[in-house]
C-alpha positions as CSV (number, residue, x, y, z in Angstrom):
1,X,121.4,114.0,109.5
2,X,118.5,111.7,110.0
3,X,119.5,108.4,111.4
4,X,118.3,105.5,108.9
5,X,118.5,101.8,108.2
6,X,118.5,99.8,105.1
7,X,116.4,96.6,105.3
8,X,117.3,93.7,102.8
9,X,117.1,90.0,102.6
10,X,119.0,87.3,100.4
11,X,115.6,86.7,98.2
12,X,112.1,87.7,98.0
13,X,109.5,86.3,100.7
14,X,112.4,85.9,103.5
15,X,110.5,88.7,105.5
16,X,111.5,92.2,104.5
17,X,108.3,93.7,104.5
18,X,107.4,92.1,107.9
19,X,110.4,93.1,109.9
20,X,110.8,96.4,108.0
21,X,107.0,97.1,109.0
22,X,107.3,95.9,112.3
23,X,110.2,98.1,112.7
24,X,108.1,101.0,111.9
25,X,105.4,100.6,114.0
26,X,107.6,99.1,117.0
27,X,110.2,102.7,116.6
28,X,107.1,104.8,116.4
29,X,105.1,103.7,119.5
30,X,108.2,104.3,120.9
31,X,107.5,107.7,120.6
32,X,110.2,108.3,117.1
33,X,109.2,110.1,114.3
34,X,110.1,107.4,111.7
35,X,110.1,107.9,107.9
36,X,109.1,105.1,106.0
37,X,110.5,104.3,102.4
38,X,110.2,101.7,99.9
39,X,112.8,100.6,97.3
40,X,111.9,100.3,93.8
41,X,108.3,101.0,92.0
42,X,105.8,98.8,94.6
43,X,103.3,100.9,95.7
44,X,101.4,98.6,98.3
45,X,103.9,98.3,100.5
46,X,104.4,102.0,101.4
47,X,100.9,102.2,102.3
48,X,101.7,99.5,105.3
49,X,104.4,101.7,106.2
50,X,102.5,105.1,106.2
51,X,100.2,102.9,108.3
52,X,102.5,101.8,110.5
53,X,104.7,105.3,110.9
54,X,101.7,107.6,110.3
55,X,103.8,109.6,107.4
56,X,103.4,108.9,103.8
57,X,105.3,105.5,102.4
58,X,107.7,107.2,99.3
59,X,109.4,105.1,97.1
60,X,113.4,105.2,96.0
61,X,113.5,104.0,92.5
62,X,117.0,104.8,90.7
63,X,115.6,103.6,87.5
64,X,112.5,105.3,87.3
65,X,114.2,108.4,88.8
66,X,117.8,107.9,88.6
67,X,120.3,107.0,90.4
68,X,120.9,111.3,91.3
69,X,117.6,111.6,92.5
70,X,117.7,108.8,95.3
71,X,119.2,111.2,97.6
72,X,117.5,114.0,97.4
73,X,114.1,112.0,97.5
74,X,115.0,110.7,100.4
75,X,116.2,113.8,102.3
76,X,112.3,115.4,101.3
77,X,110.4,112.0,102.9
78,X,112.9,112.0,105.9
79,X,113.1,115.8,106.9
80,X,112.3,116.2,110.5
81,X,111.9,112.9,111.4
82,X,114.3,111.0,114.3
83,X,114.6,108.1,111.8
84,X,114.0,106.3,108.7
85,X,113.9,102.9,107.5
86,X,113.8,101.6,104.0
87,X,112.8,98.6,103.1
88,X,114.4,96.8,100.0
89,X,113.3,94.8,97.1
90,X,114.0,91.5,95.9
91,X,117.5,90.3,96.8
92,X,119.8,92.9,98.3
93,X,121.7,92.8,94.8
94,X,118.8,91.6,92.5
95,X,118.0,95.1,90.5
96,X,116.7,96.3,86.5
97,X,117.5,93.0,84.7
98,X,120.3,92.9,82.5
99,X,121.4,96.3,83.5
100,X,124.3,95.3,87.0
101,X,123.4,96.9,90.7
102,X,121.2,99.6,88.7
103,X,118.0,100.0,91.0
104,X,119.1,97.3,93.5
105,X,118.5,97.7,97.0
106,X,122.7,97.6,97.4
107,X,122.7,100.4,94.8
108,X,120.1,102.5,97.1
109,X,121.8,101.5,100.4
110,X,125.4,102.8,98.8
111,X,123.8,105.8,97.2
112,X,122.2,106.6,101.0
113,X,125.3,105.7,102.9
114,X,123.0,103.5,104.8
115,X,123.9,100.2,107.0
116,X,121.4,97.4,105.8
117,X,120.3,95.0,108.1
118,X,120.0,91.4,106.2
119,X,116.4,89.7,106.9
120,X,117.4,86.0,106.2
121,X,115.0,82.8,106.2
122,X,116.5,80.4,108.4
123,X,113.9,77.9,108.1
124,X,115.8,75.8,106.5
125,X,119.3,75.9,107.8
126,X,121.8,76.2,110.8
127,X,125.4,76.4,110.3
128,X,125.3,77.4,106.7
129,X,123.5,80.9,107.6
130,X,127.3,81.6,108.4
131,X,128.2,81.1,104.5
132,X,125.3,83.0,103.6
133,X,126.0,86.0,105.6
134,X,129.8,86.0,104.7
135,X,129.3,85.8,100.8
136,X,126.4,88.5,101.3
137,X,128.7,91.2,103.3
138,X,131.5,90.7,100.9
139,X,130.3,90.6,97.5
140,X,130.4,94.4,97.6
141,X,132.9,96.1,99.9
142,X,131.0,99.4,99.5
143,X,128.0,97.3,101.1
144,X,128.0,97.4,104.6
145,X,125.8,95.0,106.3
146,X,126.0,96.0,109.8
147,X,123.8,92.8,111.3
148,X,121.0,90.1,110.8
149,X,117.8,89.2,111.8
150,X,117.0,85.9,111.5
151,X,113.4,84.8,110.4
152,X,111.4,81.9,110.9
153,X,113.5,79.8,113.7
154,X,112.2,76.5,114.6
155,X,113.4,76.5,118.2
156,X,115.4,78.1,121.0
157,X,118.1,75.5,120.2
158,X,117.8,76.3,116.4
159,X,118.4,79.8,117.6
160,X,121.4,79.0,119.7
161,X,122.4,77.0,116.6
162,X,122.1,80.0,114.4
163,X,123.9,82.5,116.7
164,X,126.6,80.5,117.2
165,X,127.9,79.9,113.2
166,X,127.2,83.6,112.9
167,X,129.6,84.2,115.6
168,X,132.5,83.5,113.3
169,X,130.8,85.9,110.6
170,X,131.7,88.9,112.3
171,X,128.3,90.3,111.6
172,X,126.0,91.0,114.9
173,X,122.5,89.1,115.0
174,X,119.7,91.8,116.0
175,X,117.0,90.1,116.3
176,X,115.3,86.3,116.1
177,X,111.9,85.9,114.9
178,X,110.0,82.7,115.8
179,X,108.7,80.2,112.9
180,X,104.7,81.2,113.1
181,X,101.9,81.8,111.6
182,X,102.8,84.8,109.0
183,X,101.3,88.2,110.6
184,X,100.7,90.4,107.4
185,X,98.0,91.1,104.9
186,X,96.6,88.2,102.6
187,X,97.6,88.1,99.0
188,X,95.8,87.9,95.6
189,X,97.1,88.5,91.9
190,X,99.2,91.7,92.0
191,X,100.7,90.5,95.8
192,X,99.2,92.0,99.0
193,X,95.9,93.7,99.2
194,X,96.0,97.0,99.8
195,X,95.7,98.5,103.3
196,X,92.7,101.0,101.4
197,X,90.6,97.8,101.2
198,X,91.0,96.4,104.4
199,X,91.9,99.7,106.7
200,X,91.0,97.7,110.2
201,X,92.2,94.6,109.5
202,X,95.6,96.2,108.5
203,X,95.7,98.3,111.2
204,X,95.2,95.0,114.0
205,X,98.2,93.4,111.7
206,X,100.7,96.8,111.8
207,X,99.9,96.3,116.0
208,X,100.9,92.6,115.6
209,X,103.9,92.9,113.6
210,X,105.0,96.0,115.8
211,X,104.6,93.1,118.9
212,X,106.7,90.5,117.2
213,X,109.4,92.4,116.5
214,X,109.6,94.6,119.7
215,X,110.2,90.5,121.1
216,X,112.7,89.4,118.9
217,X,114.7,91.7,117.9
218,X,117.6,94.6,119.7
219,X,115.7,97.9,119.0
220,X,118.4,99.6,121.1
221,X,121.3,97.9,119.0
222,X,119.2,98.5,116.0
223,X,119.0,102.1,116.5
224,X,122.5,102.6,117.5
225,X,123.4,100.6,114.4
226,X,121.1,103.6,112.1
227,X,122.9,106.5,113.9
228,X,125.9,105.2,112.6
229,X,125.5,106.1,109.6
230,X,127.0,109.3,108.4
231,X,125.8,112.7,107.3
232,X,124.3,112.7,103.1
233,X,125.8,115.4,101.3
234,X,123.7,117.3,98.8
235,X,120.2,119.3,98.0
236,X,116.9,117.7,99.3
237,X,114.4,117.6,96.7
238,X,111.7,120.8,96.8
239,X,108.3,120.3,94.3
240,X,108.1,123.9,93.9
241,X,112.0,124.6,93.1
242,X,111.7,121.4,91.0
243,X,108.5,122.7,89.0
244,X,110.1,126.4,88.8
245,X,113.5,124.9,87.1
246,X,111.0,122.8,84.4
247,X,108.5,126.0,84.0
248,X,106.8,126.3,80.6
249,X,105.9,129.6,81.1
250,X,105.7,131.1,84.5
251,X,102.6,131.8,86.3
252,X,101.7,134.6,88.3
253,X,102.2,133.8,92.0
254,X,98.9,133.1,93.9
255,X,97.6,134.5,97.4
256,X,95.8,132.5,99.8
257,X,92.3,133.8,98.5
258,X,93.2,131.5,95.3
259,X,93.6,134.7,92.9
260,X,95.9,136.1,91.1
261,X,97.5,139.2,91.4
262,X,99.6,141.2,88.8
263,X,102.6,143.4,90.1
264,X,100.2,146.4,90.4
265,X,97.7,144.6,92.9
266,X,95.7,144.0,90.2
267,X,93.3,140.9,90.7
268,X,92.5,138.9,88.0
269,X,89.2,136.0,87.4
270,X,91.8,133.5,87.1
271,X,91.6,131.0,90.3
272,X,94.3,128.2,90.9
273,X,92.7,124.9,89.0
274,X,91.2,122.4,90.4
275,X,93.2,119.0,89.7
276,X,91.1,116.1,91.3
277,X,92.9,112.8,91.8
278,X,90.9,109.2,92.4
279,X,91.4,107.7,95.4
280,X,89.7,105.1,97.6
281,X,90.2,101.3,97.3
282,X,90.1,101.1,93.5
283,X,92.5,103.5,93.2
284,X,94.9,103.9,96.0
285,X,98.3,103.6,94.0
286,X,99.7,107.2,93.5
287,X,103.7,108.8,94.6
288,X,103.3,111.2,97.0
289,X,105.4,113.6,94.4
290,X,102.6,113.7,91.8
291,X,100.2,116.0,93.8
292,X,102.6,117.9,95.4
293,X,104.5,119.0,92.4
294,X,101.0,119.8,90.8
295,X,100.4,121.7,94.0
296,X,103.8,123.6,93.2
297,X,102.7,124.1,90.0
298,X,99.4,126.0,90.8
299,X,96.7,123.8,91.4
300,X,94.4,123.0,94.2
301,X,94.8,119.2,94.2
302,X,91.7,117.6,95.4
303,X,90.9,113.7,96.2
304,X,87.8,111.4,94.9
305,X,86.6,108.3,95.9
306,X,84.8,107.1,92.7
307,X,83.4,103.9,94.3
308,X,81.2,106.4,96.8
309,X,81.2,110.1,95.1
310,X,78.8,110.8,92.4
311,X,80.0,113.8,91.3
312,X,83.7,115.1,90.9
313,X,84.9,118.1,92.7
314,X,83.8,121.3,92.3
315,X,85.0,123.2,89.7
316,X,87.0,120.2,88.3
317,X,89.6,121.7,85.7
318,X,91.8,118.5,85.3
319,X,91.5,114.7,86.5
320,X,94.3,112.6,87.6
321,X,93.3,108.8,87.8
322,X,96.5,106.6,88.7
323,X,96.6,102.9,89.5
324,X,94.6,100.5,92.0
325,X,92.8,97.6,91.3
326,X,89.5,98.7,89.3
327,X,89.0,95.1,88.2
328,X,88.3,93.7,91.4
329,X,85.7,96.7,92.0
330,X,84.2,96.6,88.7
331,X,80.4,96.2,89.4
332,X,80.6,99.1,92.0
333,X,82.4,101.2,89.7
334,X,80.1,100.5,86.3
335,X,76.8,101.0,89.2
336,X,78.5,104.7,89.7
337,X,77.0,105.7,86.5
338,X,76.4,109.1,87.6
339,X,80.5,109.9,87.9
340,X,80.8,108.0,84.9
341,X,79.0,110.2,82.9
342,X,80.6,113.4,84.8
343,X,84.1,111.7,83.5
344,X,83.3,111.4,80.2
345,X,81.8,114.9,79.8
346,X,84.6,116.3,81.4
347,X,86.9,114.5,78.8
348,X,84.9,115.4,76.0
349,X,85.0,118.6,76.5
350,X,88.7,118.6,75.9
351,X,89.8,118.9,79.8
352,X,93.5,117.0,80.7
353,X,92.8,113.8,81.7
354,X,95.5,111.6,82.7
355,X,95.0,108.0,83.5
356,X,97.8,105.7,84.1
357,X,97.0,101.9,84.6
358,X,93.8,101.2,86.5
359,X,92.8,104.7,85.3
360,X,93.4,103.7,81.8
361,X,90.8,100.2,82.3
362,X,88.3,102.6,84.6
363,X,88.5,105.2,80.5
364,X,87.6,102.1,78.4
365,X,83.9,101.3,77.2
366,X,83.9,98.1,79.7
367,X,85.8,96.1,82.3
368,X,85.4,92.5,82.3
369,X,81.7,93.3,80.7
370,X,80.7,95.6,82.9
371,X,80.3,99.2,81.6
372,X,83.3,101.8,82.2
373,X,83.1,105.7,81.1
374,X,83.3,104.8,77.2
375,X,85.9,107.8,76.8
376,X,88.2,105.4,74.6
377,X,87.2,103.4,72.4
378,X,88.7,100.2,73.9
379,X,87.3,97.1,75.9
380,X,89.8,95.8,79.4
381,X,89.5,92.5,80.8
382,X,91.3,90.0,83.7
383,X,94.1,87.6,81.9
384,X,96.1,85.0,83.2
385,X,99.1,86.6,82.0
386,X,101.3,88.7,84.4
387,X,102.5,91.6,82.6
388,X,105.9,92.8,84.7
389,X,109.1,94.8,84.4
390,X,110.4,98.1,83.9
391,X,110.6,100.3,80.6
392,X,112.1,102.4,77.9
393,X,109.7,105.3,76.7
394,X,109.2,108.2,74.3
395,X,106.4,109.9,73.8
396,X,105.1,109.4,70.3
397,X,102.1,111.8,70.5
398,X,101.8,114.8,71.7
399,X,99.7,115.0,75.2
400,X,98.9,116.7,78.2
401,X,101.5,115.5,79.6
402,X,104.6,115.5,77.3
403,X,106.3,117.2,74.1
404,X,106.7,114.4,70.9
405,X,110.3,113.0,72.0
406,X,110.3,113.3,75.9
407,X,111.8,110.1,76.9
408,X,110.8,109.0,80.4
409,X,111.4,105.5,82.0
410,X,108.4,103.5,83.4
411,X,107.0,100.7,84.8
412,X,104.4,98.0,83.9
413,X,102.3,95.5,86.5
414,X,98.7,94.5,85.5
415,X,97.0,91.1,84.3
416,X,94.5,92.9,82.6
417,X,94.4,93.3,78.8
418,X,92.7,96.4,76.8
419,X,91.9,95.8,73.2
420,X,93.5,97.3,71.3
421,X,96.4,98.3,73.1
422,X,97.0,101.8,71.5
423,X,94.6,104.1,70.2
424,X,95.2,106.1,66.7
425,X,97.3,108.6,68.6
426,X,99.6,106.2,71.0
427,X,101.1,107.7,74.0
428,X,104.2,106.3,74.5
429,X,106.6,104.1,71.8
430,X,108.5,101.3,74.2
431,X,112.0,100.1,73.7
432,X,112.1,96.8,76.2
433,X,111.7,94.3,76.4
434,X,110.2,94.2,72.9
435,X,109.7,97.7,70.9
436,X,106.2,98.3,70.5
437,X,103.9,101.4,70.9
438,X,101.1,101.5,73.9
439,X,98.1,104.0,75.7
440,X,95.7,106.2,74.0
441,X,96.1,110.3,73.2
442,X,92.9,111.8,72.3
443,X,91.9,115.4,72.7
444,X,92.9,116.4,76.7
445,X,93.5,112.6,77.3
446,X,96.7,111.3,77.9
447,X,95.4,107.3,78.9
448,X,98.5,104.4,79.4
449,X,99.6,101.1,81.5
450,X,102.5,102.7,82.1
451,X,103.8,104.2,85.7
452,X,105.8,106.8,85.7
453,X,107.7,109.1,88.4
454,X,107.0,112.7,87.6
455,X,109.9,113.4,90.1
456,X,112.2,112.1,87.2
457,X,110.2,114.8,84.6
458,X,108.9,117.6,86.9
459,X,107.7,119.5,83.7
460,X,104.7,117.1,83.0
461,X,103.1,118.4,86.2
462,X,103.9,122.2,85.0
463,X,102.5,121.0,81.8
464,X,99.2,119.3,83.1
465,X,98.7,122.5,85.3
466,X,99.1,124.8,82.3
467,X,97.2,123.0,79.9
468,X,94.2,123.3,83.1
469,X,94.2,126.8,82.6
470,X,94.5,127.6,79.0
């Protein structure tokens, strides 16, 4: 059983992420091994946490993994650790729109048997916090908000103000946070910048958020609150069981000299393939689950920066490039020219490429006018229009990644715009909001805007890893 807390707020910007990282940091200098999670499909948020906790950030998504898979997800992130704290999204009951609690944080916290914690802004209010609490803790009986930490108080006697109405609620006040300056990370068009561009600024904000909440809030009540909760039934998630039960075909087992060996000792030429995956601050948005269940499948997953690296890894046999913000980097990227050729050879000669998002703008002839790999046929450029939501999608084409007919769930966030939108082969036909088809299949190229959570699919990284090695 891994002790764990649920962190959740009436709206967005009442101060999830900076209490929930604060937590982290504060439980961890403390000397806990704390495992850090993220409702829902942000991906710049965990990287905060891993910062603050020193153990990947993982996401909890019940839409884009279902609701089943929440559990076991979780038990994987939070094996070994003393405790774990997931921060929410939106409102505690705000989830997929137009679908009820599906993907909510109050879904996640019921699915994990969690107590939540409720991060309210009382800027703005005194006695009515009371009402607020009250309707919060008993729209949903299964719900259980087991205290509140109030953000943003004016005053000691605002405080006092506050703490008294809530003593009627019946629900404990854990912490007060003073009305300041917000310690965090600045923002620009897709929220906060990630902690890969700014890696020592970030790290002097963790330290500062870890102060301010090691102040004002009970750590010791806290704690005791997230060893309350009770022991989680079922399987925890394995990459490798998960990529054996989805096998195309199986593949020989591997020894630690990379080859293979048939049942007769027997070595063959055959080494595990080398998938590299782009990293660095253009390209820092990836699950942890993608490379490990391509490890499991049999490759030797190796990361690239391609801001700084010329040249992709050694003996490259596949390229993963997931999302980021290539936009903001485009001149250093288009000055690369060296990797940009390397990734278009390697795409042209029929290797599986798969690009999601950023990686799909980085695939197009030119970013904002600046020159890109020219693998698609395609020109990207900065919008004013925020693109947002989750999605319904089947494959259309056949790919790299997925059989005609695989239906996965995704998730769109960009203002960028590529043009056209979907090549002569699309990669995936979307039913919501509005049906349409999207991304680009061509040759070993599997190119979209879509995000997806190969946890929910394990087979497309059996797949990718096959189709390295035919």
């Amino acid at each position: 059983m891994v002790a764990r807390l649920v962190v959740a707020a009436p709206s967005s910007g009442s101060g999830k992420t900076t209490v929930a990282t604060g937590l982290m940091a504060a439980f961890s200098a403390a000397g806990l091994a704390v495992s850090p999670h993220k409702v829902g499909p942000d991906y710049i948020d965990p990287g905060y946490h891993a910062l603050a906790t020193g153990r990947v950030g993982r996401n909890l998504d019940a839409y884009l993994c279902g609701p089943e898979m929440v559990p076991p997800l979780f038990a994987h992130g939070a094996r070994g650790c003393d405790l774990a704290v997931v921060e929410g999204v939106m409102g505690l009951y705000d989830g997929a729109s137009g679908q009820g609690e599906l993907a909510s944080t109050a879904q996640v916290s019921k699915l994990l048997r969690a107590p939540v914690v409720l991060v309210v802004d009382a800027s703005s209010q005194s006695r009515s916090v009371a009402a607020l609490v009250h309707g919060f803790a008993s729209w949903d009986p299964e719900v259980r908000i087991g205290g509140v930490i109030l953000n943003k108080v004016g005053s000691a006697r605002h405080e006092e103000l506050l703490r008294e109405a809530l003593d009627e609620s019946g629900v404990p006040v854990l912490g007060a946070l003073p009305r300041v300056r917000e310690v965090g990370a600045p923002s620009r068009h897709l929220g906060l910048v990630p902690v890969a561009e700014r890696r020592a600024e970030a790290v002097e904000s963790v330290a500062a958020l870890a102060s301010r909440v090691r102040e004002g809030c009970d750590l010791d009540g806290l704690l005791a609150l997230a060893r309350s909760a009770p022991a989680l039934s079922g399987d925890t998630w394995d990459p490798v069981a998960a990529t054996e039960d989805h096998r195309l075909r199986r593949v020989r087992p591997q020894t630690p000299d990379g080859l293979d060996r048939s049942p007769d000792g027997l070595e063959s030429e055959r080494r595990k393939p080398v998938v590299a995956i782009a990293g660095g601050a253009a390209f820092s948005f990836s699950y942890a689950e993608h490379a490990e269940l391509l490890t499991a499948a049999g490759a030797d997953v190796v990361t690239f920066d391609p801001l700084h690296d010329e040249q992709l890894p050694d003996g490259t046999a596949g390229l993963v490039i997931g999302g980021g913000f290539p936009e903001v980097y485009a001149p250093e990227l288009s000055a690369n020219e060296p990797l940009r050729k390397a990734v278009a050879e390697l795409a042209l000669s029929g290797a599986p490429v798969a690009a999601e998002c950023a990686g799909l703008l980085y695939l197009t002839r030119e970013l904002d006018g600046k020159p890109m790999c020219g693998v698609l046929d395609a020109r990207a450029r900065m919008s004013e229009r925020l693109t947002l939501g989750y999605r319904e999608a089947v494959a259309v084409s056949d790919s790299v990644l997925a059989a005609v007919g695989t239906r996965m769930r995704g998730h769109e966030f960009h203002r960028t715009v590529v043009e056209p939108g979907a090549g002569a082969a699309p990669a995936w036909g979307l039913h919501a909001p509005e049906r349409r088809v999207e991304g680009f299949v061509q040759q070993g190229v599997h190119a979209s805007y879509l995000h997806t959570h190969w946890a929910a699919e394990p087979g497309i990284a059996r797949r990718f890893v096959e189709r390295c090695t035919a």
